[in-house]
N, C-alpha and C positions, 0 to 999 in steps of 0.2 A: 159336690158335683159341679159347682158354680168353678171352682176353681180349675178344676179337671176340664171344663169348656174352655178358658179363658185360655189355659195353658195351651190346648190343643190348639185355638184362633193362634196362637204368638209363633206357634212352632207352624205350622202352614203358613203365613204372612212371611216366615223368614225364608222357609224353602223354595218360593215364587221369588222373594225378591233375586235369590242366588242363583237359581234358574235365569231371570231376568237377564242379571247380569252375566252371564254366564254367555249366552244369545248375542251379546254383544260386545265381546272382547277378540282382539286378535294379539296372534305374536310370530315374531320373526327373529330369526337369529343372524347378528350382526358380527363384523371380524376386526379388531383393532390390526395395522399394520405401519408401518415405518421403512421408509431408507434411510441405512447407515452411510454418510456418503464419507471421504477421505479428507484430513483435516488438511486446511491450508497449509506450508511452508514457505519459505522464502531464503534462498541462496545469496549470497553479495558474490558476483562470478570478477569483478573489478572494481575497483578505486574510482575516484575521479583524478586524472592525472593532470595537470597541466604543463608537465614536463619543465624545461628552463628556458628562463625568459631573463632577457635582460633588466635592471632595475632603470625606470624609466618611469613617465607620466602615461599612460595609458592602460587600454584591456585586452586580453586575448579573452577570444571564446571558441571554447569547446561544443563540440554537439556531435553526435550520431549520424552516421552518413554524410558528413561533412568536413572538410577541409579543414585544418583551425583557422581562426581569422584572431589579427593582429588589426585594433585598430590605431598604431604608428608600428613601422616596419621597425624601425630602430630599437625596440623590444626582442628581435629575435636574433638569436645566436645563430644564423646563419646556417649549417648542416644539421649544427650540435644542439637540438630542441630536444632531444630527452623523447621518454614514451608520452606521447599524447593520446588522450583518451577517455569520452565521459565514462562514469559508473554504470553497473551492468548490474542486472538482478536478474534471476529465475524463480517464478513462485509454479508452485505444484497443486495439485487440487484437483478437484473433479473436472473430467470434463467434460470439457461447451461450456460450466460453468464462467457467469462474468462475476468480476471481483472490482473491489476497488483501493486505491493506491492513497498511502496517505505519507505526508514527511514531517519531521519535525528537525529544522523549523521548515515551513509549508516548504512544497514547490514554487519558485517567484520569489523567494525566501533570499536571507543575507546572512552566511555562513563568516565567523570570523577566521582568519588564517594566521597563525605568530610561528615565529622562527623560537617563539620560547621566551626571548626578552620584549623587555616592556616599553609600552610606549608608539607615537606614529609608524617609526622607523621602522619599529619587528610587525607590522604589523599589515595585512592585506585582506582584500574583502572576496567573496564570492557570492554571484546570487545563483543559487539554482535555477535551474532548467526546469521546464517540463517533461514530463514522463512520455517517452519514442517507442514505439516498434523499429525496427533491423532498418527500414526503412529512412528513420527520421520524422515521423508521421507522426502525431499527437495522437496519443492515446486516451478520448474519450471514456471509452466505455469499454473494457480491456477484456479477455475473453482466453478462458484458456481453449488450447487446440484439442484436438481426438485422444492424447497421450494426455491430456490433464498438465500440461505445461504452457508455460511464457514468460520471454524473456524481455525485460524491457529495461530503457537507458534514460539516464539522469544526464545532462553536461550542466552547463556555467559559463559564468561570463568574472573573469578573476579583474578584481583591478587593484593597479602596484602605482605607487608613485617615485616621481625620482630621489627621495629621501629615501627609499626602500634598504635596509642593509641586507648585504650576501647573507643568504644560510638556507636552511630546509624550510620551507612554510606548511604549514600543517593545521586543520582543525583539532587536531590532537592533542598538538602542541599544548603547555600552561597558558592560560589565558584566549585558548580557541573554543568553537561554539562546536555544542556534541550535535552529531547528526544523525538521525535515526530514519528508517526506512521499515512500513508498515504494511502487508497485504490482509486486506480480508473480503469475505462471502456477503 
């Protein structure tokens, strides 16, 4: 009979505690969600061009919105300058979203240029531009429009010396610096 009390105290103490807690619980039903949003891209729509120049001690520079500028005149062929024109990108992406632009080598950066052979002569330098809007306008904090697009330009400042020999100059070229062009969220 001792037993039979004992058991019945254990089983009462337990149905009050579970009552207890019972009085004191809440719950609510919660919802995981997510946006899928559209992965970035990026376009190369141009080149950086600096079209032709004469072999000479000085720089042309290129840029967006802007004239080229020679700084010695004696550099320029006169009518015959070729297509001028910095590099143009389009990245895609969601938008209103802002993104950001990266280069290798940087923006500010010194791209090598060779006609292919080796040595001073094949040899010319560019430093990059900073990154423009259509404008010319430094692109801070770059932003795609309503359509999830933007397009934006690289120029440069090329410099040739009068040792320079005739031919095509190119980072492309053997012994020129790769250039790459990065968007991300």
């Amino acid at each position: 009979m001792k037993n039979a009390i004992k058991l019945f105290v254990a089983v009462a103490v337990l149905a009050v505690a579970g009552i207890a807690s019972a009085q004191n619980s809440s719950s609510v039903n919660a919802t995981a969600s997510a946006r899928i949003i559209k992965p970035i891209t990026l376009v190369k729509n141009a080149d950086l061009n600096f079209g032709n120049i004469i072999s000479g001690a000085g720089t042309l520079t290129i840029a967006q919105n802007a004239a080229p500028v020679y700084s010695n005149t004696a550099l320029k062929p006169g009518s015959q300058v070729g297509t001028q024109n910095p590099a143009s990108f389009t990245m895609t992406g969601e938008p209103t979203f802002s993104y950001n632009i990266t280069s290798s080598p940087a923006l500010g950066g010194t791209l090598t240029l060779t006609d292919g052979g080796s040595g001073p002569a094949h040899t010319a330098s560019c430093v990059l531009g900073v990154a423009t809007d259509v404008t010319g306008a430094t692109l801070s904090n770059p932003v795609a429009d309503a359509s999830g697009t933007s397009t934006f330009y690289v120029g440069g400042v090329l410099t040739v010396t009068a040792g320079n020999a005739a031919g095509n100059y190119s980072n492309g070229n053997a012994g020129g610096t790769a250039w790459s062009m990065t968007v991300a969220y």
